[in-house]
N, C-alpha and C positions, 0 to 999 in steps of 0.2 A: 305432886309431880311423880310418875314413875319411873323407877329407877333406871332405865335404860335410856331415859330425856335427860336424867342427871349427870349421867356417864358423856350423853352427846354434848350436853353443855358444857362440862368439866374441860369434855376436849375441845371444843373452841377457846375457852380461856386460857388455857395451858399453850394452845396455837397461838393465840394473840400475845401472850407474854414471850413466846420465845421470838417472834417474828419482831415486836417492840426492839427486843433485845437484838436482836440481830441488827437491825436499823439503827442503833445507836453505833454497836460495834462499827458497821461499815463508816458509818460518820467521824469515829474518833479515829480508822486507820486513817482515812483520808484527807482527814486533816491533820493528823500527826505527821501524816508522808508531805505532803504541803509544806507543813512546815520545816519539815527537814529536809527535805528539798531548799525552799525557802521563799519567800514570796519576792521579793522582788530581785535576785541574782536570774543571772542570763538563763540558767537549765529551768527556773522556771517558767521562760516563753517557750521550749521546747512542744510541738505536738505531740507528744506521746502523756507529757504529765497534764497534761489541758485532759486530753480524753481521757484520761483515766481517774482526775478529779470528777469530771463530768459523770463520768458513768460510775462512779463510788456514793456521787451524790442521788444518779436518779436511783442508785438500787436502795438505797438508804428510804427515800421517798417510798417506792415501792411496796418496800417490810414495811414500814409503818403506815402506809395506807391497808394494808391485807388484814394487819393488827388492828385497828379500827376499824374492818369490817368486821372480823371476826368476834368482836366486845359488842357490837352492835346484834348482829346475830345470834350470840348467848342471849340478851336482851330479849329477843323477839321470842327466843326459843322458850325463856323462863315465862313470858306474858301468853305463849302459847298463841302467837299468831301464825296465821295459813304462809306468810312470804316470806318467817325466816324458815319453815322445814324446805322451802324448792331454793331457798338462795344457800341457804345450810347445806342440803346434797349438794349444791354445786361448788361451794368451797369447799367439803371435804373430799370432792371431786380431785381438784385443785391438791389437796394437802398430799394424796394419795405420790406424789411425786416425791415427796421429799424423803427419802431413804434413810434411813430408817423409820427418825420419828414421825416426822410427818406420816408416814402411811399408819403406823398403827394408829395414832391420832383421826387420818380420816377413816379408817375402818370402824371406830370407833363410834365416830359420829355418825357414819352412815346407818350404822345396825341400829341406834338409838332413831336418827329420821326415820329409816324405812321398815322399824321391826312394828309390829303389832301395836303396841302400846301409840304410836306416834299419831294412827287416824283416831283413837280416840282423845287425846290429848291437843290435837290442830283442828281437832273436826272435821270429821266424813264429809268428803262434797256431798251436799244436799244435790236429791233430786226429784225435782217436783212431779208425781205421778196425778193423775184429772182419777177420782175415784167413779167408776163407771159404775152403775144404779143398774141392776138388774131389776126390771118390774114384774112386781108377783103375777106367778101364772096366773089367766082367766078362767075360770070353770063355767 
């Protein structure tokens, strides 16, 4: 594997463990706040702690769905299949947002998918050329 597919790899997995991480954090604040709020007193039927458990959980969901893509895509990237360097560009795509790390992270990735080394490593699209026969001149 050359070095610049190890680099892109590295940096999904290092993406996928912080995004894990992040996904737990959001889950332990919002249920620490739940609970200190308190489940079953009045300020817990309040609309503002309902949406805010809600949306603490689906961002939770979230990071750890993007971290299990992201483990899945190292995967593809190490076996050297063709669908994780176009799903790989598009989540370092993705990462590129996240300021600081995430952007050196998807930079990182990208130069490893789209540098040199990456068509030889996924395979050059094949393309089937008909070998045209020129027939020997007639004297």
């Amino acid at each position: 594997m050359p070095d610049s597919i190890k680099i892109a790899r590295i940096a999904f997995v290092v993406a996928a463990g912080l995004e894990i991480a992040t996904a737990a954090l959001f889950l332990f604040i919002f249920v620490f706040g739940a609970v200190l709020i308190g489940w079953g007193t009045e300020r817990a039927g309040l609309l503002g702690s309902a949406l805010l458990g809600a949306a603490g959980i689906f961002m939770a969901v979230l990071f750890a769905a993007f971290g299990v893509a992201d483990l899945v895509i190292s995967g593809g990237i190490a076996k050297g299949r063709p669908w994780s360097r176009v799903a790989g560009a598009a989540m370092a795509v993705v990462l590129l947002i996240g300021f600081p790390v995430g952007t050196v992270l998807g930079v990182l990735a990208l130069m490893g998918l789209l540098g040199r080394d990456a068509r030889d490593w996924f395979g050059a699209p094949r393309i089937s050329r008909t070998d045209v026969t020129i027939p020997p001149p007639t004297v």
